[in-house]
KOLGU-756211 format. One record per residue (C-alpha): residue in three letters; x, y, z; residue number from 1. Coordinates in nm, 2 decimals, decimal comma. Example, Ala and Ser with C-alpha at 12.3 -4.5 7.8 and 13.67 -1.06 7.14 Angstrom:
// KOLGU-756211
+------+--------+--------+--------+-----+
! type !   east !  north !     up ! seq !
+------+--------+--------+--------+-----+
!  ALA !   1,23 !  -0,45 !   0,78 !   1 !
!  SER !   1,37 !  -0,11 !   0,71 !   2 !
+------+--------+--------+--------+-----+
***
This chain:
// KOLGU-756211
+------+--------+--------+--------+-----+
! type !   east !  north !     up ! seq !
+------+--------+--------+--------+-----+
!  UNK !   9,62 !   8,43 !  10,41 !   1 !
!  UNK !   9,75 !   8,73 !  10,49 !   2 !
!  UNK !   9,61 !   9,12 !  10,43 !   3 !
!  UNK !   9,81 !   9,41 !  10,43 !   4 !
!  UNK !   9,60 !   9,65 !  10,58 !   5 !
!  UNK !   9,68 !  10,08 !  10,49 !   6 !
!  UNK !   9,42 !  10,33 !  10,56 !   7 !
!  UNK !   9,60 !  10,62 !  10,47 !   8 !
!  UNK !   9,52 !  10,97 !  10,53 !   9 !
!  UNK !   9,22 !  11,17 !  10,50 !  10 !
!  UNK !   8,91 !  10,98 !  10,50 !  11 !
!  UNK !   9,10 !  10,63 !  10,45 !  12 !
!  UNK !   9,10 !  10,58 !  10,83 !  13 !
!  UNK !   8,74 !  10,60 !  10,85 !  14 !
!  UNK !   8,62 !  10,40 !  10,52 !  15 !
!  UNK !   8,91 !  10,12 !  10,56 !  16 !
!  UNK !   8,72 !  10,03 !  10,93 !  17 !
!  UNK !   8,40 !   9,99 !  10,77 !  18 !
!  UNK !   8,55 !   9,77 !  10,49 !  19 !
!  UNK !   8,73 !   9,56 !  10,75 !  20 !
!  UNK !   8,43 !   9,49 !  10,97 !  21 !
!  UNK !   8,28 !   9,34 !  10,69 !  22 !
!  UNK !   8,58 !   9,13 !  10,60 !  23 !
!  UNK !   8,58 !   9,02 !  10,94 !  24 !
!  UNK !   8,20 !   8,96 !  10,94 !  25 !
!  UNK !   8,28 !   8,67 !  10,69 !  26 !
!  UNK !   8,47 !   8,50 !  10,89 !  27 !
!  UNK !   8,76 !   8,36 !  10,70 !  28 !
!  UNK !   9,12 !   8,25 !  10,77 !  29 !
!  UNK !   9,24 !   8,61 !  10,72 !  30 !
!  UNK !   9,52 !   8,76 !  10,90 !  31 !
!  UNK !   9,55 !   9,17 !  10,91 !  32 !
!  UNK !   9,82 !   9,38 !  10,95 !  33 !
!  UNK !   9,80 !   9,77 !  10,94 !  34 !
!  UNK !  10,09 !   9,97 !  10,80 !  35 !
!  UNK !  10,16 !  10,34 !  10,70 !  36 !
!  UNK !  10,12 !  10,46 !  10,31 !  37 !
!  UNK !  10,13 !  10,80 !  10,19 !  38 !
!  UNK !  10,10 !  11,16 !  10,43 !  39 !
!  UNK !  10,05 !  10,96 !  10,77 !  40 !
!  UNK !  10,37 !  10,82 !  10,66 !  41 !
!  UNK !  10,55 !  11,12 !  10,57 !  42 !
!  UNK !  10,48 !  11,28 !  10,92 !  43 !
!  UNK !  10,58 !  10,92 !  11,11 !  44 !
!  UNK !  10,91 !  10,86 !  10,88 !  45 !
!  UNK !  10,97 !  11,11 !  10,66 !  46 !
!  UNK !  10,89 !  10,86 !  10,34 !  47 !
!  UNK !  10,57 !  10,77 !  10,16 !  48 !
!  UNK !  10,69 !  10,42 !  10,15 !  49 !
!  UNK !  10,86 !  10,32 !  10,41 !  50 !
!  UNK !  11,10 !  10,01 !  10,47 !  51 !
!  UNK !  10,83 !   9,86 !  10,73 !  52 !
!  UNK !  10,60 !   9,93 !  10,49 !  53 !
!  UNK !  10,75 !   9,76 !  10,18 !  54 !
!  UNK !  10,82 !   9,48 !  10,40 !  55 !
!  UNK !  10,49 !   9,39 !  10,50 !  56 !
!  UNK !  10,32 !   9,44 !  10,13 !  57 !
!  UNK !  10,60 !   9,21 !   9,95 !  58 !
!  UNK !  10,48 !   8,98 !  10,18 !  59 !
!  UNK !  10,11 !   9,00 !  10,21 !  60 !
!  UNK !   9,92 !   8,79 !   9,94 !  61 !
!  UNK !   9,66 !   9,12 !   9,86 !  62 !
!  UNK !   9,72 !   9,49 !  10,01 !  63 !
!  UNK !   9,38 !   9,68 !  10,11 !  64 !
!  UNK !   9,40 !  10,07 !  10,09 !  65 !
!  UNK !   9,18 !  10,37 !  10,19 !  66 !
!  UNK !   9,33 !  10,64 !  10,02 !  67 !
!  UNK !   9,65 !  10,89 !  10,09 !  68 !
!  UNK !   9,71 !  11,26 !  10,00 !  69 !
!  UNK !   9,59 !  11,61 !  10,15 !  70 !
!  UNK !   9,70 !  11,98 !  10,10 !  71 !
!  UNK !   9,91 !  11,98 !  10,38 !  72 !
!  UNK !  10,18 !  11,75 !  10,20 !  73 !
!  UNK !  10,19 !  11,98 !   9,87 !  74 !
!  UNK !  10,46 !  12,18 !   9,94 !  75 !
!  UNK !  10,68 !  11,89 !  10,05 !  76 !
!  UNK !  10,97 !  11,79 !   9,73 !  77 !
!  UNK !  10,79 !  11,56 !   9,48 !  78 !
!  UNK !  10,96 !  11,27 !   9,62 !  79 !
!  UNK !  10,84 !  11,27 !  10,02 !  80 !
!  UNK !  10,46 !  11,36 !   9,84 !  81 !
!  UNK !  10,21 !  11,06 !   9,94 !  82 !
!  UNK !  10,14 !  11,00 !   9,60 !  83 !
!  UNK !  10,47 !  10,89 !   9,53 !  84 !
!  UNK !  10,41 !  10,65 !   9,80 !  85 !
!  UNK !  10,14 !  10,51 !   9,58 !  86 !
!  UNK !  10,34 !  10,48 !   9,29 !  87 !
!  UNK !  10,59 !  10,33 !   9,47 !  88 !
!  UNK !  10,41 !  10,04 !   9,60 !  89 !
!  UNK !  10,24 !   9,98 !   9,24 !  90 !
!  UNK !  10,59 !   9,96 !   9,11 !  91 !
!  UNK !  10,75 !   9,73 !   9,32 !  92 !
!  UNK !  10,47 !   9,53 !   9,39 !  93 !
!  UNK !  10,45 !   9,48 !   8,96 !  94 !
!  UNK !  10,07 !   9,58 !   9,00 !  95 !
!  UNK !  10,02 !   9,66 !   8,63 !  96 !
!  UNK !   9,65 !   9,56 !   8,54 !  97 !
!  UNK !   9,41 !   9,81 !   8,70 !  98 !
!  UNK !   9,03 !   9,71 !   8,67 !  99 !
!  UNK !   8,80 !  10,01 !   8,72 ! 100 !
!  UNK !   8,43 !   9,90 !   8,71 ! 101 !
!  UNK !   8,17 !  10,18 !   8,65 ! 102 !
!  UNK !   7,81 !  10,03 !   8,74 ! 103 !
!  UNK !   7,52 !  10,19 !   8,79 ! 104 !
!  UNK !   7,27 !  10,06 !   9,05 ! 105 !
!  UNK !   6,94 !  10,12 !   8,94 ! 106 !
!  UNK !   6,86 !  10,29 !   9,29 ! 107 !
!  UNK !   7,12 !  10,56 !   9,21 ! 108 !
!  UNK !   7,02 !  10,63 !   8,88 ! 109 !
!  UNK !   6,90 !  11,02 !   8,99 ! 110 !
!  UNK !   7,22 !  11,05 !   9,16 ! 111 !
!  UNK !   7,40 !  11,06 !   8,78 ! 112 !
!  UNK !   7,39 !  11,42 !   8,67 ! 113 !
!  UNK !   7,32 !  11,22 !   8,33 ! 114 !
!  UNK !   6,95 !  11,18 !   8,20 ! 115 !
!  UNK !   6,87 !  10,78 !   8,35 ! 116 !
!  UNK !   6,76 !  10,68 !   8,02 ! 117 !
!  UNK !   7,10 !  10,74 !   7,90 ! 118 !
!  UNK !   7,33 !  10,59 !   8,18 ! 119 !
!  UNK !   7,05 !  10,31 !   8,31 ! 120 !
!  UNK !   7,19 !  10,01 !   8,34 ! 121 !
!  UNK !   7,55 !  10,10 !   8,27 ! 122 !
!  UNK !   7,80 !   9,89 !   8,36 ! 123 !
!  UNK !   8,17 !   9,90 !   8,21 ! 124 !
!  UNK !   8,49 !   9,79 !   8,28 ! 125 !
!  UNK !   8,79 !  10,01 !   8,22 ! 126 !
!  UNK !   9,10 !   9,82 !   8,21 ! 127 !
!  UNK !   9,40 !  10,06 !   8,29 ! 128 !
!  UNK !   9,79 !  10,04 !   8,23 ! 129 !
!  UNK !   9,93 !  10,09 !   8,58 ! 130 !
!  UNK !  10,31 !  10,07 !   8,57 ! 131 !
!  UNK !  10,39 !  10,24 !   8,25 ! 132 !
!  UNK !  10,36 !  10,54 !   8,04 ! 133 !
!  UNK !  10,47 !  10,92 !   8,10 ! 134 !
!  UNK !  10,40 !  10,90 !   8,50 ! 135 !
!  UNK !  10,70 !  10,64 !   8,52 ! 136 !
!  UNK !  10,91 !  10,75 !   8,22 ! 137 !
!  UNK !  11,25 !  10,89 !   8,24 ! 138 !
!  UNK !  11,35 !  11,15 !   8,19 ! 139 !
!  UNK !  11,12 !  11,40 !   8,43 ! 140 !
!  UNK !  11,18 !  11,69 !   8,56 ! 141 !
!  UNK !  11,23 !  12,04 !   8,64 ! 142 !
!  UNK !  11,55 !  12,26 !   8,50 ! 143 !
!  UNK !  11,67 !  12,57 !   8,38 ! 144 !
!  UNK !  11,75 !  12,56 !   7,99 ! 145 !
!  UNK !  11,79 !  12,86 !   7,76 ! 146 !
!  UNK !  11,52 !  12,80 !   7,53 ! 147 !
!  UNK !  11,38 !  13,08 !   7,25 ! 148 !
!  UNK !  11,73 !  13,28 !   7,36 ! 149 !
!  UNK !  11,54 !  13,33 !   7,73 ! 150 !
!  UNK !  11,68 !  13,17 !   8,00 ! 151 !
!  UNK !  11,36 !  13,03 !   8,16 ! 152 !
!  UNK !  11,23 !  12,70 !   8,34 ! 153 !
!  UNK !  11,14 !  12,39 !   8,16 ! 154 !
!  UNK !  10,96 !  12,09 !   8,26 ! 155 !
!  UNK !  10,95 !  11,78 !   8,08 ! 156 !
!  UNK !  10,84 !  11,41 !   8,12 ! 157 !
!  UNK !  10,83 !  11,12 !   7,92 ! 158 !
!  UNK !  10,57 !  10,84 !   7,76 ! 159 !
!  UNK !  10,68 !  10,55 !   7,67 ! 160 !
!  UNK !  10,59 !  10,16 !   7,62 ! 161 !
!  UNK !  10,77 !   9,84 !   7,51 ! 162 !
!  UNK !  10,56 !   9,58 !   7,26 ! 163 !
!  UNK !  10,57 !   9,34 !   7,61 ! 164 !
!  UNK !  10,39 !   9,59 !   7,85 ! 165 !
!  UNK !  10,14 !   9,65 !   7,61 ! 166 !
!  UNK !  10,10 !   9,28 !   7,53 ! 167 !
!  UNK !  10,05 !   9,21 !   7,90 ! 168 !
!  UNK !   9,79 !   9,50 !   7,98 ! 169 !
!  UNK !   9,62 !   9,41 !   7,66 ! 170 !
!  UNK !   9,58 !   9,02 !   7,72 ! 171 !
!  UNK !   9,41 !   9,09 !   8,09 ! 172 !
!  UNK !   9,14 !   9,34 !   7,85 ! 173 !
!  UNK !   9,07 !   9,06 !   7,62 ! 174 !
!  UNK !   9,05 !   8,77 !   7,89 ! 175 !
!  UNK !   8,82 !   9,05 !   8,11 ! 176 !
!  UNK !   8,60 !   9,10 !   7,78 ! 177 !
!  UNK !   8,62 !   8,72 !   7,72 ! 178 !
!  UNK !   8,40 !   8,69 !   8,06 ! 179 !
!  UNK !   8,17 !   8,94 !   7,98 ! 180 !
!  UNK !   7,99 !   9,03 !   7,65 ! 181 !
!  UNK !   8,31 !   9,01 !   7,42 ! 182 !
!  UNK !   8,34 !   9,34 !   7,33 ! 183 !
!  UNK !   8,71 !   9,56 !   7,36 ! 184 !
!  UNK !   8,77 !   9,93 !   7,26 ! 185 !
!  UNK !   9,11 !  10,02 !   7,32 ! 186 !
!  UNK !   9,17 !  10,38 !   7,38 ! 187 !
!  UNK !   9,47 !  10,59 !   7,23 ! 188 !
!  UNK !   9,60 !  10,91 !   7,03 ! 189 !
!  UNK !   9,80 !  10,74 !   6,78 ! 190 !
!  UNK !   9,72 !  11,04 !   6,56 ! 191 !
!  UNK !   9,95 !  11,20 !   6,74 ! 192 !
!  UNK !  10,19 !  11,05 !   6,97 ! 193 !
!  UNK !  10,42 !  10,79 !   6,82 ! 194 !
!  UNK !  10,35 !  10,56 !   7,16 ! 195 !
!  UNK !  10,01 !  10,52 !   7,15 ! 196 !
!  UNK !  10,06 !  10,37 !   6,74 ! 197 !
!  UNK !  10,27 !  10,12 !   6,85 ! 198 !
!  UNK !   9,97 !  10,08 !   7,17 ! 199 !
!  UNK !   9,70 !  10,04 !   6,85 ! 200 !
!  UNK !   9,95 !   9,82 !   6,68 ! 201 !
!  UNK !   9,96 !   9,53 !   6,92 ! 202 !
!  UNK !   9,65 !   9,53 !   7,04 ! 203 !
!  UNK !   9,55 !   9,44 !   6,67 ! 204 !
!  UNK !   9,86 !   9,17 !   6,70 ! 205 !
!  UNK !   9,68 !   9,03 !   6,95 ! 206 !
!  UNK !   9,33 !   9,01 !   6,88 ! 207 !
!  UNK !   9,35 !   8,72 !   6,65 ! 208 !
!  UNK !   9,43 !   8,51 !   6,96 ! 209 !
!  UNK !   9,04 !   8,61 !   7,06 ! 210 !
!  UNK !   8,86 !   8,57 !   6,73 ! 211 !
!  UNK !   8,56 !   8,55 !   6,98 ! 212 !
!  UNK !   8,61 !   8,96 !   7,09 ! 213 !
!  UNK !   8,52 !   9,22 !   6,86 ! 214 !
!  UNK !   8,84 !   9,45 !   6,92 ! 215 !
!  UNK !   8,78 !   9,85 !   6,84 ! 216 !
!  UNK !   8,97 !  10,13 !   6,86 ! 217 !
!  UNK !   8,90 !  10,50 !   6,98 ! 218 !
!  UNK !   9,08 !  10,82 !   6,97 ! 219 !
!  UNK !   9,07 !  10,94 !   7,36 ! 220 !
!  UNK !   8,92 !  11,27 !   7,29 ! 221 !
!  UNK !   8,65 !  11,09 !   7,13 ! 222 !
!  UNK !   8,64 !  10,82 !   7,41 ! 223 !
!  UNK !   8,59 !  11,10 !   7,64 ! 224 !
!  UNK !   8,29 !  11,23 !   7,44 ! 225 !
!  UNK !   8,17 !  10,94 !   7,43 ! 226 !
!  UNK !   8,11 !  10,82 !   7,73 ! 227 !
!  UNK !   7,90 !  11,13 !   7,87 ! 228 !
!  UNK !   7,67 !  11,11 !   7,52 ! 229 !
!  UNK !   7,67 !  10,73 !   7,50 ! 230 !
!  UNK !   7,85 !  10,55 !   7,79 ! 231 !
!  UNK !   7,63 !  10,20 !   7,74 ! 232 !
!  UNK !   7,81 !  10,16 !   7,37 ! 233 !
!  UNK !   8,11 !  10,03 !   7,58 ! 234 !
!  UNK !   8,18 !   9,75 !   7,75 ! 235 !
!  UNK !   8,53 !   9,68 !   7,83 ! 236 !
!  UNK !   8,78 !   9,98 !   7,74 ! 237 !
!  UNK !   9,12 !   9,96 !   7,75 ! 238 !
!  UNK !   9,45 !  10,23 !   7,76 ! 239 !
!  UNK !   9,72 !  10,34 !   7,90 ! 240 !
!  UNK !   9,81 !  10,50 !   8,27 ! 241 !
!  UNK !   9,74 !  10,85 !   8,21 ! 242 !
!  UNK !   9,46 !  10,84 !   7,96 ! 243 !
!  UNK !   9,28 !  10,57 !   8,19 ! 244 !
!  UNK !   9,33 !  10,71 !   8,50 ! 245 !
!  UNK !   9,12 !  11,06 !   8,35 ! 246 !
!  UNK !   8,86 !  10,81 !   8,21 ! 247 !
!  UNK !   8,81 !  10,62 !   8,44 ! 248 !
!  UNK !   8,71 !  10,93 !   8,70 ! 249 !
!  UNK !   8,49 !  11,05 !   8,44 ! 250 !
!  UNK !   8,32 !  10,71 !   8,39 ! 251 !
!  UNK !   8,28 !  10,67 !   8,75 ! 252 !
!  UNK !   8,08 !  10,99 !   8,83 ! 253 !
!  UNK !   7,86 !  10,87 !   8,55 ! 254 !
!  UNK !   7,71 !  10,64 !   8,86 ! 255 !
!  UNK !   7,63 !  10,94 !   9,05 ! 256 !
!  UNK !   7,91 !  10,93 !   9,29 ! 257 !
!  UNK !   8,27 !  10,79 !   9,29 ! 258 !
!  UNK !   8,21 !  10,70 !   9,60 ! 259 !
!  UNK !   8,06 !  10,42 !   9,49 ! 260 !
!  UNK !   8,34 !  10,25 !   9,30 ! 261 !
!  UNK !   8,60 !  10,01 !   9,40 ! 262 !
!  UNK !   8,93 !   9,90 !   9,17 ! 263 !
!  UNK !   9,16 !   9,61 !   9,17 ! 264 !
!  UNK !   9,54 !   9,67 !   9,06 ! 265 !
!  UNK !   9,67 !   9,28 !   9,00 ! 266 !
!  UNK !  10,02 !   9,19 !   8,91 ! 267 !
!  UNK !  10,06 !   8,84 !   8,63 ! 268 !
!  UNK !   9,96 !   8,61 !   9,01 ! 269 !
!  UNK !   9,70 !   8,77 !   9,07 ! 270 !
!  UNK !   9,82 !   8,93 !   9,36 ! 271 !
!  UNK !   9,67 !   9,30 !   9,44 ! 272 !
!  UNK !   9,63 !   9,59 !   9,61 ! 273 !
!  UNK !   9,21 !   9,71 !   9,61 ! 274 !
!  UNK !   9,11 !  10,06 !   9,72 ! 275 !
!  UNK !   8,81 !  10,29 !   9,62 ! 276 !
!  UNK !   8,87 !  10,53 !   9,33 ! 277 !
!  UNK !   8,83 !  10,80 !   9,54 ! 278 !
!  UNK !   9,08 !  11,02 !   9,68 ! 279 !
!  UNK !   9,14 !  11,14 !  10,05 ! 280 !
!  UNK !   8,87 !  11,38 !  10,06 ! 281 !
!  UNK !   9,07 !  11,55 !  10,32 ! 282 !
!  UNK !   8,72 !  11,85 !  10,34 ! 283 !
!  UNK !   8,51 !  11,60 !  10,47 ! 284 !
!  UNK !   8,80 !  11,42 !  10,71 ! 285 !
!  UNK !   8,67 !  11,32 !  11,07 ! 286 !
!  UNK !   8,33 !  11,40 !  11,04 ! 287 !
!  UNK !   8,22 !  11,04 !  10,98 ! 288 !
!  UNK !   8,02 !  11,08 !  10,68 ! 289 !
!  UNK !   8,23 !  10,95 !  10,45 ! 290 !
!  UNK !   8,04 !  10,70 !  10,14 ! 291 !
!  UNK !   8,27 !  10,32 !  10,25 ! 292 !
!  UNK !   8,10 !  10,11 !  10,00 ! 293 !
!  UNK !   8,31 !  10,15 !   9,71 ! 294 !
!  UNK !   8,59 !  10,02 !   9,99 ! 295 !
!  UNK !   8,35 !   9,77 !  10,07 ! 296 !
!  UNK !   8,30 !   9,66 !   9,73 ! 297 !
!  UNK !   8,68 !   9,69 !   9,63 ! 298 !
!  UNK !   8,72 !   9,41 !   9,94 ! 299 !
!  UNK !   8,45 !   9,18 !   9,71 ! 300 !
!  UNK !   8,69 !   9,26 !   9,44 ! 301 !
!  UNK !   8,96 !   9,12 !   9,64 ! 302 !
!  UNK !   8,80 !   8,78 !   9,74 ! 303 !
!  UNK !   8,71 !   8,77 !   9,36 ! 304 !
!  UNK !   9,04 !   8,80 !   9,23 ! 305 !
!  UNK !   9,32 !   8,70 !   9,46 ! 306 !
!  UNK !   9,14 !   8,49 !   9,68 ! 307 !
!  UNK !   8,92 !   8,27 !   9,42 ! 308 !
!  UNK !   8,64 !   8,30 !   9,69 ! 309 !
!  UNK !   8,34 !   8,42 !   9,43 ! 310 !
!  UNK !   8,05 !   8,30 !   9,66 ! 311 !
!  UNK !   8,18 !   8,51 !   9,97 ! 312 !
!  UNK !   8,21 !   8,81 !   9,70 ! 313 !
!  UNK !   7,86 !   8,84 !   9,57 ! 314 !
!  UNK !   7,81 !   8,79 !   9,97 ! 315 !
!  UNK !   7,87 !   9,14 !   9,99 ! 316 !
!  UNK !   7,74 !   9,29 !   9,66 ! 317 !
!  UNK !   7,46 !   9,13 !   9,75 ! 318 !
!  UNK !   7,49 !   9,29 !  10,07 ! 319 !
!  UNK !   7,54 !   9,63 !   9,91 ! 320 !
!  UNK !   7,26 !   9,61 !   9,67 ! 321 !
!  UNK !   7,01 !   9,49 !   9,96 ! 322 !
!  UNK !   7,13 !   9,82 !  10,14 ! 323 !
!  UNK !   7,05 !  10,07 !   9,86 ! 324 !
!  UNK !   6,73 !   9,89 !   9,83 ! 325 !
!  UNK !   6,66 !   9,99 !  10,16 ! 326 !
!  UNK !   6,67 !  10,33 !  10,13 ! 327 !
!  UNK !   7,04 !  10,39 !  10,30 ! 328 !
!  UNK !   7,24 !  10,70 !  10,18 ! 329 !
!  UNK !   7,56 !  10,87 !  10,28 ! 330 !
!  UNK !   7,56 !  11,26 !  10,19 ! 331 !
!  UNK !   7,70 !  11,20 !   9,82 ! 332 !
!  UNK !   7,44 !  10,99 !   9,69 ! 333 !
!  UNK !   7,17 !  11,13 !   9,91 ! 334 !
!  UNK !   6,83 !  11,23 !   9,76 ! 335 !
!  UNK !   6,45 !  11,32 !   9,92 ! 336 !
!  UNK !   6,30 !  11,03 !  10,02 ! 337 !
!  UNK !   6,59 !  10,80 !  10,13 ! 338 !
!  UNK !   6,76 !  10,80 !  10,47 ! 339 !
!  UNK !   7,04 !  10,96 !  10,54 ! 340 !
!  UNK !   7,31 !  10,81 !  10,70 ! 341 !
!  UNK !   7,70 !  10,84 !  10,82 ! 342 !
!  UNK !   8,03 !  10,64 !  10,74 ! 343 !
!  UNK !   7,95 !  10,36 !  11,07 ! 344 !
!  UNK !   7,58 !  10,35 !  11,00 ! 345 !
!  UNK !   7,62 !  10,26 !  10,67 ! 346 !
!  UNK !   7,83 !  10,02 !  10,79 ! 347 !
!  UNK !   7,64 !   9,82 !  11,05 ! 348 !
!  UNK !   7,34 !   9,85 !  10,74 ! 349 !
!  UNK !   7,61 !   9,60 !  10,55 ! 350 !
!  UNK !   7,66 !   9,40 !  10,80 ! 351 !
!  UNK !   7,33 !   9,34 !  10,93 ! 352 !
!  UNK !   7,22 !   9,28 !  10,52 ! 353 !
!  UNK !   7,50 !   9,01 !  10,56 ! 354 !
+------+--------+--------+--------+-----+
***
């Protein structure tokens, strides 16, 4: 079975070593192989993506990533930027269904800037459109067009679904919602943008195929209202690429910290790429202090998903949980009391709770 390893830039390096010592600590029939994605692959190639790169993921059976992106790649064109890198590999790789689960751990319940009575317990899953919407659609761009009589700069970009992308995304919500406490809200603005009707539209096509889940619907502003006043009313949300990716950082720093929080992005195999929600955190680069269980976690995620391997999973949430138990804190989830620890010493704390 084979991983295709990509740390990235940043902190990535630093988190992705911690995630693969515990991988490692399992000792399965796993074979890793390390390749460059985003900024680190910029200044080796010139591409966010490169051929070797592609290569190796098309081949791998699940892709484990730290995180890419920094300041010092902004100025580069759009197109040699590591995010397009990450695009990239989501797009060719088909990796459409992005699960995003928030949980709070009752040890970090003073980490959430949120009262505990209101986020206690929390645990959602946001199921997010990945290969779709206005980040992929065409046109985009940048021109010059004489607009108002002024000759002046316009950008523009495109949303846009088909009934089948929308069938697909909204089948892995129900079948998510199916294994947990049957409950969808699908998130749109069909009040306003013509896409997002047709999003509401087959999502209630569909949900007579789960008379078992109780499908809703929520206007995104709302959604986003909702979930800082009453986050436990949801269970399983879904919604398109760039409404879930703003969600889905908000719902995650309802746990305190999002580095805390691993993701899945699966194609219609089950084949994935997992990687924290958090960025590069390019401030904090180097200086081993760096919060790796949400990478740790998203490597759970993987054995879950891809790999069918659920007992070596809960292996390491168990392994998490028995950590925070202990008292063991990296700087962003840090509070009197607990001990303080860095990226490595966090770390060895999994593996010796393993």
């Amino acid at each position: 079975m084979k991983i295709c390893v990509l740390p990235g830039d940043g902190i990535g390096p630093e988190i992705v070593a911690e995630a693969v010592r515990v991988l490692n600590a399992l000792d399965l029939p796993f074979e890793l192989e390390e390749a460059l994605l985003g900024g680190c692959a910029v200044d080796a190639t010139g591409h966010p993506y490169p051929e070797a790169t592609q290569k190796l993921a098309l081949a791998a059976d699940a892709i484990l990533l730290g995180a890419v992106g920094g300041p010092q790649w902004d100025a580069l064109p759009r197109e040699q930027r590591p995010e397009r890198g990450l695009l990239g590999i989501r797009k060719q790789l088909g990796l459409f269904a992005n699960l995003r689960p928030a949980i709070l751990y009752p040890e970090l319940a003073n980490a959430s800037t949120l009262k505990p009575e209101v986020v206690s317990g929390l645990d959602i899953l946001i199921v997010r459109e990945l290969t779709g919407d206005i980040y992929f659609g065409q046109p985009r761009g940048i021109e010059r067009r004489v607009v108002d009589g002024k000759n002046q700069r316009f950008g523009f970009n495109t949303m846009h679904y088909t009934e089948s992308e929308i069938q697909r995304i909204g089948r892995v919500a129900f079948e998510s919602a199916r294994k947990r406490n049957k409950k969808l809200c699908s998130i749109d603005k069909m009040n306003v943008l013509e896409t997002t009707q047709l999003w509401r539209d087959v999502m209630n096509e569909l949900a007579p195929e789960y008379p078992d889940v109780e499908l809703s619907h929520m206007l995104v502003d709302n959604a986003a209202m909702q979930l800082v006043k009453a986050p436990k009313q949801f269970d399983v949300m879904v919604t398109g690429n760039m409404f879930g990716d703003i969600l889905s950082d908000e719902a995650s720093m309802l746990t305190g910290s999002i580095g805390m929080l691993p993701s899945a992005s699966l194609d219609e195999n089950g084949k994935g790429m997992y990687e924290p929600c958090h960025g590069s955190a390019p401030d904090i680069a180097g200086q081993g202090v760096a919060n790796p269980l949400a990478t740790i976690l998203s490597v759970a995620m993987m054995l879950r998903y891809t790999f069918s391997m659920e007992e070596a999973a809960q292996r390491i949430e168990g392994a998490v949980k028995k950590v925070l138990a202990q008292g063991f804190r990296t700087g962003d989830i840090y509070e009197p009391g607990t001990h303080k620890v860095g990226t490595k010493a966090m770390g060895d704390a999994v593996l010796a709770a393993l």
